[in-house]
C-alpha positions in Angstrom: 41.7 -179.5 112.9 38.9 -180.1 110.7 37.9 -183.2 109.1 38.5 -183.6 105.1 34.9 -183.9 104.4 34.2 -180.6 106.5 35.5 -179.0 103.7 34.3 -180.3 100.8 30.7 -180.0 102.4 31.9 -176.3 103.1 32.8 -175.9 98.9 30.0 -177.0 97.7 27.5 -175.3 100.1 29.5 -172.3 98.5 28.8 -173.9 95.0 32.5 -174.9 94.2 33.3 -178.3 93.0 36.0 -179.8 95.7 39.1 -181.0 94.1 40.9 -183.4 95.0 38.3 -186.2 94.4 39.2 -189.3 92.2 36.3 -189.5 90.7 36.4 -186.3 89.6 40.1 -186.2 88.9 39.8 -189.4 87.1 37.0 -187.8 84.9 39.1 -184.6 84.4 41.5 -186.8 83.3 39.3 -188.8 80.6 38.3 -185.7 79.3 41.8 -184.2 78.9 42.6 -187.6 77.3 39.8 -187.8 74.9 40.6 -183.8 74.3 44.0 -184.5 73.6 43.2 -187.5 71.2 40.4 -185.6 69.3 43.3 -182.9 68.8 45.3 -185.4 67.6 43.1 -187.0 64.9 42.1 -183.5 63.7 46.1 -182.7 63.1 46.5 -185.9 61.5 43.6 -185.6 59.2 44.9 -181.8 58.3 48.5 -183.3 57.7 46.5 -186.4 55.4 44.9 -183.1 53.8 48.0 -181.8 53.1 49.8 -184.8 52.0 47.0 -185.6 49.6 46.9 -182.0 47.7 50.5 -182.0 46.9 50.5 -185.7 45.7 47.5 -184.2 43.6 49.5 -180.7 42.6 52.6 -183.7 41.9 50.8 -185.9 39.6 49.3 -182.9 37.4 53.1 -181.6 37.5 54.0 -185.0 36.0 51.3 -185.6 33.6 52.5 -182.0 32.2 55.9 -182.7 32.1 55.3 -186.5 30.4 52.8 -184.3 27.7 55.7 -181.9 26.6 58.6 -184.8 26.7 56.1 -186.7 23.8 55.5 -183.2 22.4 59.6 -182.9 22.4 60.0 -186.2 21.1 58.1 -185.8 18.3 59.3 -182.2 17.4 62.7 -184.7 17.6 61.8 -186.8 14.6 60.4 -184.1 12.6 63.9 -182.4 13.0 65.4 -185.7 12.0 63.4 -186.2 9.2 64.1 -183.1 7.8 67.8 -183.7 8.5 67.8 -186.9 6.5 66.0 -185.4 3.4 68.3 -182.3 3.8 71.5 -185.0 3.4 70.0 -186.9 0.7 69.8 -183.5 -1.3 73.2 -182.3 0.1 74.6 -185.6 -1.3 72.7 -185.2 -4.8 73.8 -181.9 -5.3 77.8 -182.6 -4.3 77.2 -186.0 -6.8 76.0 -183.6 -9.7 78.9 -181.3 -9.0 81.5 -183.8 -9.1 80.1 -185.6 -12.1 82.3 -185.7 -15.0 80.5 -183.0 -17.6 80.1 -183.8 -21.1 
């Protein structure tokens, strides 16, 4: 049986890396890690992206929906209005008809 280091020698005269070594395993792993974590900050800054263009689309929903409510509200009072004038005639003409003639 061979030694453990026979091998590795035998790899890397060959021009393979060995595996196996914690060194190497442990920076394998700090890579994967920091991999992982930059994949993680770029899905979270994509999902921020998101978040913020619909709060965006949202508000200019909003501020179009508040413009037409004061645009309804007003077309309100004019109808008003024009209701009251329209009963203050109504009322004039039914006083003139039921006035005693003379």
């Amino acid at each position: 049986m061979l030694p453990k280091n026979s091998s590795n020698h035998f790899l890397k005269s060959l021009g393979i890396k060995p595996v196996g070594s914690s060194k190497a395993s442990s920076l394998n792993e700090n890579e994967l890690r920091e991999q992982l974590a930059a994949e993680a900050r770029a899905a979270v800054q994509t999902k921020l992206q998101e978040l913020k263009q619909k709060s965006v689309e949202a508000e200019k929903k909003l501020a179009m929906q508040e413009e037409k409510m004061e645009e309804m509200k007003k077309m309100s009072e004019i109808t008003n209005k024009a209701l009251e004038e329209n009963n203050v005639l109504i009322k004039r003409l039914l006083s003139l008809k039921n006035a005693p003639s003379t």
